[in-house]
N, C-alpha and C positions, 0 to 999 in steps of 0.2 A: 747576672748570668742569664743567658737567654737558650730554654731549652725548649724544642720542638717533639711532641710524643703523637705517633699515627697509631692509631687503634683499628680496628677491624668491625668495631662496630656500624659505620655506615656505609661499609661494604656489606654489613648482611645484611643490615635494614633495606638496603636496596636488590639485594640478591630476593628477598624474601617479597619486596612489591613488584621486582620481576616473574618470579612463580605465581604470584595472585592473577595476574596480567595472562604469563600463559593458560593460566586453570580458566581465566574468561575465556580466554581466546578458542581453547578446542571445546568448548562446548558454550551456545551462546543460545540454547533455547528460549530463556527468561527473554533475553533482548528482543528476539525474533516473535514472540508473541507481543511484545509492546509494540512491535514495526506493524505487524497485523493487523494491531485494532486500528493503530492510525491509518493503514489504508483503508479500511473498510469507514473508517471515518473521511477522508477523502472521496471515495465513492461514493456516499450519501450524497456530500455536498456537491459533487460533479451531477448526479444525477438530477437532485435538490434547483440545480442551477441551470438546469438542462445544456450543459454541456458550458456554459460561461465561465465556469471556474477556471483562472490562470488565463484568460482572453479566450476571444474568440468566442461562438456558441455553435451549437448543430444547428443542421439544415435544418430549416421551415417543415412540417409536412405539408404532402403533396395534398388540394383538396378530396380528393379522391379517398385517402388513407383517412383522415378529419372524419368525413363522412362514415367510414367501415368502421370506425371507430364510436362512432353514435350510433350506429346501427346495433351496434355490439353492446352495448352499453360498458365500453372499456374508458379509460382514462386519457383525455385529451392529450395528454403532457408527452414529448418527442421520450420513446421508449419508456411508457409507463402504462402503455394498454391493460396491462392484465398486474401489473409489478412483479411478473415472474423473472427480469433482467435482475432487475434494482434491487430485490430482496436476496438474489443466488449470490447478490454479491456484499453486501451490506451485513445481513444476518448470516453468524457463523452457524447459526442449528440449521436452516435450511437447507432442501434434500437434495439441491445443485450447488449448492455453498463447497469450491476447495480451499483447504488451508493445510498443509502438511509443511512440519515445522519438523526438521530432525537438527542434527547437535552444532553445527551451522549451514543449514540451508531453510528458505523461508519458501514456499510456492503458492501462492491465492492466485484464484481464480472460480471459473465458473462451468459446469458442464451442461448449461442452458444451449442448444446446439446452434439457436442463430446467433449467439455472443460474438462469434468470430466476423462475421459477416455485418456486424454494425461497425466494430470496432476496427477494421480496413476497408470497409465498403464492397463495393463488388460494382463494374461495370458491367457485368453482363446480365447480374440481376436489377439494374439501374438504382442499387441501394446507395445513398452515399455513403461516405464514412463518417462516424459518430462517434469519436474514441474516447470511451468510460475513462481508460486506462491514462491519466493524464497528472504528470507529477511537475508541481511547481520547482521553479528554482528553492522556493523557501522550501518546499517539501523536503526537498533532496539536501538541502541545508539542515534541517531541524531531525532528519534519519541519519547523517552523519553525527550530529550532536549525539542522539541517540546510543549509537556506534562505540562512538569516541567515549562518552561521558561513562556507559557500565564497563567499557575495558581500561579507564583510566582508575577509577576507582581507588583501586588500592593504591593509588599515589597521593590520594585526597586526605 
């Protein structure tokens, strides 16, 4: 005799890692601070590399900048004069440091006021563009991971 019995049990076991999934899903602060420190880890090393990181580097300084720069006794390194850039974006205690993190949305950045103007350039101020702001394909691979991995979870 050949008998076939459906039970409801992994209909709930799956109904219940469905709920876990949504309970990530509307609020995903934890993830969103892990996404944070890796960018601010990413901007170290952009800075770190003075723009090399993922190809390519920032422009030269001008010698003229070189020199104001010695004169100043500031830091040779393409936007590290003072490391009032580097640190507003790096270090989350500092006093230009943003990071607002609510129940899914994630925002960093910097309230340093020339931030904007390296990070697009500007023709009119003959700034080039320097852009801090630079996410590798692995980056944006390994933030999916990220993503993926604490909203699967309860499948694991």
């Amino acid at each position: 005799m050949l008998r076939l019995v459906v039970t409801q049990k992994g209909f709930t076991t799956a109904a219940h890692k469905l709920e876990g999934t949504a309970r990530k899903a509307e609020n995903t602060e934890a993830i969103l601070k892990e996404l944070a420190f890796d960018i601010r880890l990413i901007e170290y090393q952009t800075f770190a590399a003075q723009g090399r990181r993922g190809g390519g580097s920032w422009k030269k300084l001008k010698e003229a900048t070189v020199q104001k720069k010695i004169e100043n006794g500031g830091d040779l390194r393409i936007l590290h004069e003072f490391h009032r850039l580097r640190d507003s974006l790096v270090r989350e205690k500092h006093k230009d440091h943003i990071t607002v993190i609510t129940k899914n949305t994630l925002k960093i950045g910097t309230s340093v006021p020339y931030s904007a103007v390296h990070q697009e350039g500007s023709v009119k101020k003959n700034i080039p563009k320097r852009p801090f702001f630079k996410f590798t394909a692995a980056d944006k691979k390994r933030h999916s991971k990220i993503l993926l991995g604490e909203l699967l979870a309860p499948w694991q």
